[in-house]
C-alpha positions in Angstrom: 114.7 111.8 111.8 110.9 111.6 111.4 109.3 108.5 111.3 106.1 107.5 109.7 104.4 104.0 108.6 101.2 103.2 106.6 99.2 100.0 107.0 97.0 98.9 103.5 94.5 96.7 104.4 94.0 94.5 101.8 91.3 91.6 101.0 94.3 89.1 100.7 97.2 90.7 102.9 98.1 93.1 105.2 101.1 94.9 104.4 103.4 97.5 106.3 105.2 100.3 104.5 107.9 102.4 106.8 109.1 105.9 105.6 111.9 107.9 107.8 112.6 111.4 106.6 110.5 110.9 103.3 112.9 107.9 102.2 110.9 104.3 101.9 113.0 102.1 105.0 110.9 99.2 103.8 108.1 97.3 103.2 106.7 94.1 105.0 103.8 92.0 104.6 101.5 88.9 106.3 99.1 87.2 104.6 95.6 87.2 106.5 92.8 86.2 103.5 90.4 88.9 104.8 88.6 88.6 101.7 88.3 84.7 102.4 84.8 83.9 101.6 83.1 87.3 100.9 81.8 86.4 97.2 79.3 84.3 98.8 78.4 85.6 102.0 78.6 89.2 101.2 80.7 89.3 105.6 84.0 89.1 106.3 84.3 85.9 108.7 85.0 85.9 112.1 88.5 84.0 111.8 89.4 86.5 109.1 88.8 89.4 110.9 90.5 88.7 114.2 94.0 87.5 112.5 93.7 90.0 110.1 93.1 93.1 112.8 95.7 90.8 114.9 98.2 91.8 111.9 97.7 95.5 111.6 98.1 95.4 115.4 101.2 93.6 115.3 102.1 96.4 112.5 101.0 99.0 114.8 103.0 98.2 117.4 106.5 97.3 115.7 106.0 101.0 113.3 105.3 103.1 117.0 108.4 100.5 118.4 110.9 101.9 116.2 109.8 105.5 116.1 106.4 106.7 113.8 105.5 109.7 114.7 102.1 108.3 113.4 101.0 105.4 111.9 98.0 105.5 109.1 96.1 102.8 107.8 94.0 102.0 104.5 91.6 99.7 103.7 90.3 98.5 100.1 87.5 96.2 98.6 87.2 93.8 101.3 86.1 95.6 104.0 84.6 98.5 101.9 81.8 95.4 100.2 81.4 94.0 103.8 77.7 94.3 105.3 80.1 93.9 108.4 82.5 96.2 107.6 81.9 98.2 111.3 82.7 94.8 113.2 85.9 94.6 111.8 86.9 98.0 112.0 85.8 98.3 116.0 88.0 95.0 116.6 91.2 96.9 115.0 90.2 99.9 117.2 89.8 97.6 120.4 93.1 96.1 119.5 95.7 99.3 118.6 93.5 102.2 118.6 93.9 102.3 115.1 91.4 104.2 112.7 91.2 102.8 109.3 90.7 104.5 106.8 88.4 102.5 103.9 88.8 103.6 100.4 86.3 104.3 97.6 87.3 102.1 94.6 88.3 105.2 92.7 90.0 106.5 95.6 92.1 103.0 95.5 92.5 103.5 91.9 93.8 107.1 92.2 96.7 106.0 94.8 97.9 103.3 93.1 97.8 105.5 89.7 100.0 107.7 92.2 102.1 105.6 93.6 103.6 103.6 90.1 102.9 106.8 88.0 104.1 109.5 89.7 103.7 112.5 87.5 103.9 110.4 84.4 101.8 109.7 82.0 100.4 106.0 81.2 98.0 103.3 82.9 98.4 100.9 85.6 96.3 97.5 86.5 96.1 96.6 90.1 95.1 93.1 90.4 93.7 92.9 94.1 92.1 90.1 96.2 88.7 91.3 96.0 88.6 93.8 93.1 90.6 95.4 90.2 91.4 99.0 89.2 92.5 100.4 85.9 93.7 104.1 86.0 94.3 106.4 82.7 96.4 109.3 83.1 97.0 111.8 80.1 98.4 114.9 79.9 98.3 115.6 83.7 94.8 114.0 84.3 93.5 110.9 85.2 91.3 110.2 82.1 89.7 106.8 83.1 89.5 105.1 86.6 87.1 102.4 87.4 87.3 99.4 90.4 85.3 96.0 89.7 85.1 93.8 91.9 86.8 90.7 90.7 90.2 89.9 92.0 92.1 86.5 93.2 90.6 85.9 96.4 87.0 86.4 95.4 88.1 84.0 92.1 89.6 81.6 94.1 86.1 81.4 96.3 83.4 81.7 92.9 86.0 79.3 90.7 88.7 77.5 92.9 91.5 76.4 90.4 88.8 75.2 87.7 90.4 76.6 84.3 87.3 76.7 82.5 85.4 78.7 85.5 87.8 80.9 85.5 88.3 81.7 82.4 84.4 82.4 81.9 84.3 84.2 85.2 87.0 86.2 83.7 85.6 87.1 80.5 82.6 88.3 82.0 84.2 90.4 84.3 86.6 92.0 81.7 83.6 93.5 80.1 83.4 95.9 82.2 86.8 97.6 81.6 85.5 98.1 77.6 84.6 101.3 77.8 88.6 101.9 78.7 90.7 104.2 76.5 92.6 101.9 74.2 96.4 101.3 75.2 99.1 99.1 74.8 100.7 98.9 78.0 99.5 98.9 81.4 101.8 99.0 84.6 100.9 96.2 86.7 100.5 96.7 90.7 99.7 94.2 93.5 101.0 90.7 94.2 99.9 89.1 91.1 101.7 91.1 89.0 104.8 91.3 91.2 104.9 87.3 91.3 104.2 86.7 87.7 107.3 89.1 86.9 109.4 87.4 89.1 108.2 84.1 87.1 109.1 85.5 84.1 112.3 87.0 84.9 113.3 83.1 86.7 114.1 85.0 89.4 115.7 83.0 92.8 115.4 86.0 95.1 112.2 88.5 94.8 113.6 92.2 94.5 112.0 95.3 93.8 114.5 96.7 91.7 114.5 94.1 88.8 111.2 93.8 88.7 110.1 97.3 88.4 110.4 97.9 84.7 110.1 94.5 83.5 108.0 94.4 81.0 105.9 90.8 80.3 104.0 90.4 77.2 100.7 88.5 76.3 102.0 85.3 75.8 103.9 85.3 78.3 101.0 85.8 80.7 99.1 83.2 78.7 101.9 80.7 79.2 102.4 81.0 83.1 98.6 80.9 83.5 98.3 77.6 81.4 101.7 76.5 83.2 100.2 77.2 86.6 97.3 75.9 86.0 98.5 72.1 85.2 100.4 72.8 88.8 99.6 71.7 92.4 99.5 74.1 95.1 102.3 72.8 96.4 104.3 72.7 93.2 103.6 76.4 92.9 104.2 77.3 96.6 107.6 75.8 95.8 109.0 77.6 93.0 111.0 80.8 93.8 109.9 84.6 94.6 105.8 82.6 95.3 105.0 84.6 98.7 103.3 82.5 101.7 99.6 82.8 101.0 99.8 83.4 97.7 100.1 79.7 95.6 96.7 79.1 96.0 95.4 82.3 94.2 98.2 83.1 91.6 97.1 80.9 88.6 93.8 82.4 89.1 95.4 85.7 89.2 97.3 84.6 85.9 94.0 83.6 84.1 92.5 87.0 84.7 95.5 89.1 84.1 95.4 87.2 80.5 91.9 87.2 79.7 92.0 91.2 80.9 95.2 91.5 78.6 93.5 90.1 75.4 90.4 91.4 75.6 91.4 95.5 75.9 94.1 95.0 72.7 96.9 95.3 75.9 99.7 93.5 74.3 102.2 93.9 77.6 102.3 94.5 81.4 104.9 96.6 82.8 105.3 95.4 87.0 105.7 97.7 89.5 106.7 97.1 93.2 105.9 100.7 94.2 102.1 100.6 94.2 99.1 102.2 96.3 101.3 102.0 99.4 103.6 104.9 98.3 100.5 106.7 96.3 98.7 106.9 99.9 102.4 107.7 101.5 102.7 110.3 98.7 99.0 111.9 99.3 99.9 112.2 102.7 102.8 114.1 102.3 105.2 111.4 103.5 107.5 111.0 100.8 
């Protein structure tokens, strides 16, 4: 049986993926807030960097534990916008020997277009910590992909949980996805789209399998954005299928996603829980 793992580096988690003879074993994540902090300092902070290289060593070493033959690892908007980018990627190399890989924002676009699309047609949203990609694929070919750098963590540090911020951060932002081709669905990626289908769907256990396909409409963004918004922290890290590290960020997340939604004419959001983990996996040859 061969073994393999991929590591994605993200600006609000890092997660594991473990493949064994082109079959996905499972996936696995810790929340480390890399991201924590960049909108205004332009540097990834100290703290963030040592737990979050501290997590992809942990990752490294459970994946080589149980077999990989080789273990690859991704990074995305955090670390690619960091003026200190080099500092955190020599700590992760002084830590597991690890070399990480950091993505273009159309290269992050592509493998999450990969990864929920497959060899079908359509568009996918990927909601991020640090930025946001929107992929177009028609007839065969990726007719639109563009990253901005807006996401939940970076919301969370221009906005906090003021609605009003948000919301005008978020319209501002959404102008630059109007030059996208117009369409009426969009597959949703990431952790905000993931947690806001397992909202929807009142869900008491996240799973993959229900909430791949589930398709959420407008209003029912625009509902759990203002529902989450009236929430504490605590009331949201409460309620089923929220994931540790999340709570904090996911009403932003909801504002955005809405705002995005209304803006482009996209009248529903189809989630996904195979994302840019398995597009990367699946560029690799792994799968």
């Amino acid at each position: 049986m061969r073994k393999f793992a991929v590591i994605d580096v993200g600006s609000n988690s890092v997660r594991l993926l473990f493949v064994a003879d082109g079959k996905v074993l499972y996936k696995v994540l810790q929340t480390t807030r890399l991201g924590e902090g960049l909108a205004q300092s332009g540097v990834l902070n100290a703290v963030a960097i040592e737990r979050s290289a501290r997590a992809i060593a942990f990752f490294y070493e459970k994946a080589t534990s149980e077999g990989a033959e080789e273990v690859f690892a991704f990074a995305t908007a955090a670390v690619r916008s960091a003026k200190n980018k080099e500092e955190f990627l020599t700590r992760v190399a002084e830590l597991c020997s690890m070399q990480v890989e950091v993505l273009s924002g159309e290269e992050e676009a592509e493998i999450g277009a990969i990864g929920a699309l497959g060899t079908s047609d359509g568009g996918i949203c990927d909601v991020g910590g640090a930025s946001t990609e929107i992929v177009v694929k028609r007839e065969g070919k990726l007719v639109y992909k563009k990253s901005v750098d807006i996401g939940v963590v970076r919301l969370k540090d221009l906005c906090g949980r003021d609605k009003d911020k948000l919301l005008r951060t978020a319209e501002t932002a959404a102008e630059n996805f109007s030059d996208m081709p117009k369409i009426d669905e969009l597959i949703g990626i990431g952790g905000t789209a993931t947690t806001l289908a397992a909202l929807a769907l009142r869900l008491e256990k996240y799973s993959g399998e229900k909430i791949t396909g589930a398709a959420i409409g407008i209003e029912q963004i625009r509902a759990l954005a203002d529902k989450l918004s009236l929430m504490t922290v605590e009331e949201i890290a409460a309620l089923p299928c929220v994931p540790k590290g999340r709570a904090d960020v996911l009403s932003g997340g909801a504002v955005w996603l809405s705002v995005l939604m209304q803006k482009q004419g996209i009248q529903r959001l189809i989630a996904s829980d195979t994302d840019n983990l398995e597009g990367y996996a699946l560029k690799k040859g792994l799968l």
